[in-house]
VOKE-990054 format. One line per field, with one value per residue (C-alpha): residue in one letter; x, y, z. Coordinates in nm, 4 decimals, m for minus. Last residue first. Example, Ala and Ser with C-alpha at 12.3 -4.5 7.8 and 13.67 -1.06 7.14 Angstrom:
2
residu: (S:A)
x: (1.3670:1.2300)
y: (m0.1060:m0.4500)
z: (0.7140:0.7800)
end
This chain:
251
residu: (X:X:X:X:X:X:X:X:X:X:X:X:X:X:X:X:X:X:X:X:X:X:X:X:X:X:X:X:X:X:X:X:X:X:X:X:X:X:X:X:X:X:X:X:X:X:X:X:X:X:X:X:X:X:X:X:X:X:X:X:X:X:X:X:X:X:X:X:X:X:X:X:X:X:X:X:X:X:X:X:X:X:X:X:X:X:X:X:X:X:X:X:X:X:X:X:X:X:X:X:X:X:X:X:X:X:X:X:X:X:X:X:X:X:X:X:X:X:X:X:X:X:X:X:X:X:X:X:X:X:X:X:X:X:X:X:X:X:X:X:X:X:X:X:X:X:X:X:X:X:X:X:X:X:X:X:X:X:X:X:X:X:X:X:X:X:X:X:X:X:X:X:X:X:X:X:X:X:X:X:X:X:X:X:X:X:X:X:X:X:X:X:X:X:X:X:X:X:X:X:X:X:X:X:X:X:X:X:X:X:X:X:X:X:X:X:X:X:X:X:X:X:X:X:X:X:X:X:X:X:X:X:X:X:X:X:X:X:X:X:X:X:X:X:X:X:X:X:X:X:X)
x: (m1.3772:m1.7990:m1.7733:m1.5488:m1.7002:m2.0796:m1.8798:m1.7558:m2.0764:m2.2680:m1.9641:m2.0388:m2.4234:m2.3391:m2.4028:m2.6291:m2.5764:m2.8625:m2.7670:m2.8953:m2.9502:m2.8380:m2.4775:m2.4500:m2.4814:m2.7512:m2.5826:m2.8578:m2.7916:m2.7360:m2.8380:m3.0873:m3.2878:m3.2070:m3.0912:m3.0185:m2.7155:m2.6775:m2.4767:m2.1813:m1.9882:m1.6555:m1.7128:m1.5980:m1.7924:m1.6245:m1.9487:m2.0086:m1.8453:m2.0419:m1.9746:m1.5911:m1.4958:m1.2410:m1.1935:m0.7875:m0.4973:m0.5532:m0.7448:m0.5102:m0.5909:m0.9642:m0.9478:m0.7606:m0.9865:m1.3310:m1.1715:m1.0093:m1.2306:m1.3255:m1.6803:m1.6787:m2.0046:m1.9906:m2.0328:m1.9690:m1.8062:m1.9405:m1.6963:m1.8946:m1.6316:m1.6784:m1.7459:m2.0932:m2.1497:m1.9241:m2.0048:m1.7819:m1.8874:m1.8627:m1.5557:m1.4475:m1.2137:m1.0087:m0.9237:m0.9878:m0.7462:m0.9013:m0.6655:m0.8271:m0.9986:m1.1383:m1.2250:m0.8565:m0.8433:m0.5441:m0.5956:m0.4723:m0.3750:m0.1642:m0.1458:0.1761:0.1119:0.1743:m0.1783:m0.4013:m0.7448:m0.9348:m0.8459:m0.5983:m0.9319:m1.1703:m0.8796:m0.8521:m1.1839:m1.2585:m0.8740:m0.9934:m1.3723:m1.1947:m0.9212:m1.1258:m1.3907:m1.1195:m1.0146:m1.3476:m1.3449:m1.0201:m1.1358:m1.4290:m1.2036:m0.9575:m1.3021:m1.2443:m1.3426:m1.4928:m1.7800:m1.6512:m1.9305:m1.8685:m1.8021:m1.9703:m2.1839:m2.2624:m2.5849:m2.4070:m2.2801:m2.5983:m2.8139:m2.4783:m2.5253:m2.6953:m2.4400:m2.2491:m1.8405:m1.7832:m1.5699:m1.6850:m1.4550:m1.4831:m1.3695:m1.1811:m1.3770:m1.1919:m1.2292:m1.3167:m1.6786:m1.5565:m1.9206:m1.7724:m1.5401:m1.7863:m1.9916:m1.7182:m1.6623:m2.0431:m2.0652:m1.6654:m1.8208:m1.7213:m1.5862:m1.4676:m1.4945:m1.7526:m1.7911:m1.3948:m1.2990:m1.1235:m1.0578:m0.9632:m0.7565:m0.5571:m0.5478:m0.2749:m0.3539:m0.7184:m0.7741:m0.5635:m0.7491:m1.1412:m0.9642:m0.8458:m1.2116:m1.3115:m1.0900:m0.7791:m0.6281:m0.4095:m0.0994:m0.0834:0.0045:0.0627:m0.0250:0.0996:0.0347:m0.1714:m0.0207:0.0550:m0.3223:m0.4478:m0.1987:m0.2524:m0.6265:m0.5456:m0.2440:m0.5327:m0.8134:m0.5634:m0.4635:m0.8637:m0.9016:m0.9732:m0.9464:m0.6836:m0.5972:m0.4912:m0.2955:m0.3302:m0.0393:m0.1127:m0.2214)
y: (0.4150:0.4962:0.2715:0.4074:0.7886:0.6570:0.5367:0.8707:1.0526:0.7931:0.8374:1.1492:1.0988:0.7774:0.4245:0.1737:m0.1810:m0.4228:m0.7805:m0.9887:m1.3001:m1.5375:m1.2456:m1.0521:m0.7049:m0.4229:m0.1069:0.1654:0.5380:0.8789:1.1970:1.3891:1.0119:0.6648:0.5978:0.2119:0.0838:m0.2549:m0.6549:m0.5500:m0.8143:m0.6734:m0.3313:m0.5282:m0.3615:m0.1887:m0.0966:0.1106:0.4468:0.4202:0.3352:0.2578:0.0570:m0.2637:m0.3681:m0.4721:m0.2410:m0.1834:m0.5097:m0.4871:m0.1518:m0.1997:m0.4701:m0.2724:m0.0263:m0.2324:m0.3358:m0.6672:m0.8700:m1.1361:m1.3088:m1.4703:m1.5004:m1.8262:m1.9085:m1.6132:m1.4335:m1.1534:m1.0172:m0.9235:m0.7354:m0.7724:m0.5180:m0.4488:m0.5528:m0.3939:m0.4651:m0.6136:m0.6819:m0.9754:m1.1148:m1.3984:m1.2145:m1.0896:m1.4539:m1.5954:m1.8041:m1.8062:m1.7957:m1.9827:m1.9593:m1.5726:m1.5169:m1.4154:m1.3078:m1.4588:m1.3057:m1.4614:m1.3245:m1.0114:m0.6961:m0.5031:m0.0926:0.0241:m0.0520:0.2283:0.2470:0.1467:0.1850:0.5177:0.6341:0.6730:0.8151:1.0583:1.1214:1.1628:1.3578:1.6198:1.7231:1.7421:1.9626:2.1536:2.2435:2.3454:2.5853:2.7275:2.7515:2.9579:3.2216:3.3011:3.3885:3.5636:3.7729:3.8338:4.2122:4.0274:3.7251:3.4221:3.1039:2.7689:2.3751:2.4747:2.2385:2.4232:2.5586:2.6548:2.9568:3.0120:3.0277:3.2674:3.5027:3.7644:3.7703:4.0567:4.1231:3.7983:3.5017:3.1564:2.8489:2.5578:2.1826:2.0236:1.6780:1.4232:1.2440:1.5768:1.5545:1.8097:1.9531:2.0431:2.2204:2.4687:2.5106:2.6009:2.9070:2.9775:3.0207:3.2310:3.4637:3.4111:3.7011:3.9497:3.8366:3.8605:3.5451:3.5237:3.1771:2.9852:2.6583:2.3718:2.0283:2.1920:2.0247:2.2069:2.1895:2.1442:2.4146:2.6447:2.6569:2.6604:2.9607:3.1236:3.1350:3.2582:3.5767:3.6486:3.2980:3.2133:2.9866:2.6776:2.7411:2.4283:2.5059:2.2200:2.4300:2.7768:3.1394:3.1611:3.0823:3.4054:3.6218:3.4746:3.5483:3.9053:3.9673:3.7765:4.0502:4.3247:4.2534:4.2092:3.9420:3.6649:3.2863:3.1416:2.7803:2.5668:2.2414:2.0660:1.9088:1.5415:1.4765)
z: (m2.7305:m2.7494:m2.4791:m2.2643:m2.3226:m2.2254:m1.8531:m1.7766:m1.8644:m1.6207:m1.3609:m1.2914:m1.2346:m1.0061:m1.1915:m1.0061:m1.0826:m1.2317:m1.1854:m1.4977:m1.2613:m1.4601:m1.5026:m1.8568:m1.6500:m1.6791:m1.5622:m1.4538:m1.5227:m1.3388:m1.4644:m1.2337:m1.3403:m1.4674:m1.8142:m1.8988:m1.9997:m2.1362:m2.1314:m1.9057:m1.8360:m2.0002:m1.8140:m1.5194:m1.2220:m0.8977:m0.6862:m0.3542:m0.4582:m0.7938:m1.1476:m1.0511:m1.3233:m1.4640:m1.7465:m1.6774:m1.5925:m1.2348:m1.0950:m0.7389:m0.6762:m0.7188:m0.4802:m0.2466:m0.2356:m0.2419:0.0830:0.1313:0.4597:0.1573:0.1194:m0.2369:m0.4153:m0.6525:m1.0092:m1.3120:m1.0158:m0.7460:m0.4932:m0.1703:0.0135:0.4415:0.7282:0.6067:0.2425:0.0709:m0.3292:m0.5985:m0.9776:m1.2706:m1.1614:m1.3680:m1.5859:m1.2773:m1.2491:m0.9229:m0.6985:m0.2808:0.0029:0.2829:0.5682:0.6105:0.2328:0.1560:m0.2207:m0.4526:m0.7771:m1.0882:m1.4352:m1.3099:m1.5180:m1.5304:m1.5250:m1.9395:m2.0472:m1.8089:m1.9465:m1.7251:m1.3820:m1.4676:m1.6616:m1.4228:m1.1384:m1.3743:m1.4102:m1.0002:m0.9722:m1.2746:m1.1168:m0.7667:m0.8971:m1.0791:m0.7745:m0.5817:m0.8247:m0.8256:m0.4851:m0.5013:m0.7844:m0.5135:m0.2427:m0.4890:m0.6132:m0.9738:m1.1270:m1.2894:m1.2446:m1.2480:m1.3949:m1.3241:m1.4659:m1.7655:m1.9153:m2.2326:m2.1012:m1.8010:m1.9889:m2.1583:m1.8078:m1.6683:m1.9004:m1.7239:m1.4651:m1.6614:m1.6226:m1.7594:m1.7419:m1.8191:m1.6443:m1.9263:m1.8616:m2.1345:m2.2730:m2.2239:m2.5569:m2.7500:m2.9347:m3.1881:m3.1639:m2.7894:m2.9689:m3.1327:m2.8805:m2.6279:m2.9416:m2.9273:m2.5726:m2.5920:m2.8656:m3.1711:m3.3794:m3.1197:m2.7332:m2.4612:m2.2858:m2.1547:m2.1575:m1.8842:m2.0450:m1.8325:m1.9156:m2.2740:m2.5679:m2.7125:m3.0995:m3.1178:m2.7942:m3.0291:m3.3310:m3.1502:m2.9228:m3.2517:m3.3569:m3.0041:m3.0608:m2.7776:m2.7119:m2.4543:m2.5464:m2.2765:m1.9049:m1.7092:m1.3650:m1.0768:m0.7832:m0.7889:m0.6925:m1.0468:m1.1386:m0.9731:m1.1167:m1.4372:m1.4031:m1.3401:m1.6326:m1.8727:m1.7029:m1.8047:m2.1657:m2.2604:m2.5468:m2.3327:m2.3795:m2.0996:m2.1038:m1.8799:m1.8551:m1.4894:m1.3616:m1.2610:m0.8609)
end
């Protein structure tokens, strides 16, 4: 996995010495400048860009709510992920308000400091992965596919291929004219389509974001893909991915 740049926000000596403590014993830590006043946390978040944010609630001028607030309005393309600190639990409604990614209460619990960690990790290797498929422009691209459908090696272009869905032991990958059966996992396939449109929107469907004709909210967060296809194929999108997928489009 990618380092992961981090950024403390607290304007207590002690509690920075204790988080770094905590992050030291961590792999692949990038520390950025910490920041000891929310408005010099909105400065230095737009100059170092860090991954995760762990921001002290209480701090003079702007508190750390109403500092995340304030970048969020930025509307940054990833967003950083924000670990609230507080002595108090009281504020842990406001804190999540802002899409927090979780709450520490001091003095930190090592235990507790480790989950959270855990949580990162996982919240940083799903977008990642997000983007790498899409995004990526310096891995070659290939203009063919050949896909083994059991009796023959099949030619597709990647452009053809509306979606792909496991269907029991085989890949059901859906073109503009036929359904091709193919032992490949949904894996491979992926691997093999890295550096066109490609995307994830659920762990049972890759989709090419060029067929996609709308989005449609669904519910606890996750959305309906509407694609171009006859049969205007509607694929499900996971509650992760729905956030993802909004950020593609918007560029």
């Amino acid at each position: 996995m990618n380092d992961i740049r981090v950024m403390i926000a607290e304007d207590e000596r002690m509690a920075r010495k204790e988080l770094l403590y905590l992050l030291n014993d961590e792999e692949g830590i990038i520390h950025t400048p910490h920041a000891e006043t929310g408005e010099q946390l909105v400065e230095l978040y737009a100059e170092h860009r860090p991954d995760v944010i762990f921001l002290d609630i209480e701090m003079p001028g702007l508190t750390g709510i109403e500092a995340a607030r304030q970048i969020m309005k930025q509307k940054p393309d990833p967003a950083p992920l924000f670990v609230f600190t507080t002595a108090y639990d009281e504020y842990a409604v406001d804190a999540f308000d802002v899409e927090a990614v979780d709450y520490l209460l001091k003095p930190y619990d090592e235990t507790r400091f480790r989950r959270t960690m855990e949580r990162i990790r996982k919240i940083l290797m799903r977008r990642r992965g997000v983007f790498a498929t899409v995004k990526t422009k310096k891995e070659p691209t290939v203009s063919k596919l050949l896909i083994d459908d059991g009796e023959r090696l099949v030619v597709v272009s990647p452009e053809s291929i509306y979606y792909a869905v496991p269907n029991k032991r085989l890949l059901e990958i859906h073109t503009e004219d036929k359904v091709i059966m193919s032992r490949m996992t949904l894996q491979e396939l992926e691997e093999q389509l890295k550096g066109h449109m490609f995307f994830r929107a659920h762990r049972s469907y890759l989709v090419n974001l060029n067929h996609v004709l709308e989005i449609t909210p669904w519910f606890n967060g996750t959305s309906n893909l509407t694609l171009k296809d006859k049969k205007r194929t509607r694929i499900p999108v996971s509650r992760s991915a729905s956030k993802t997928i909004l950020q593609l489009f918007k560029g």
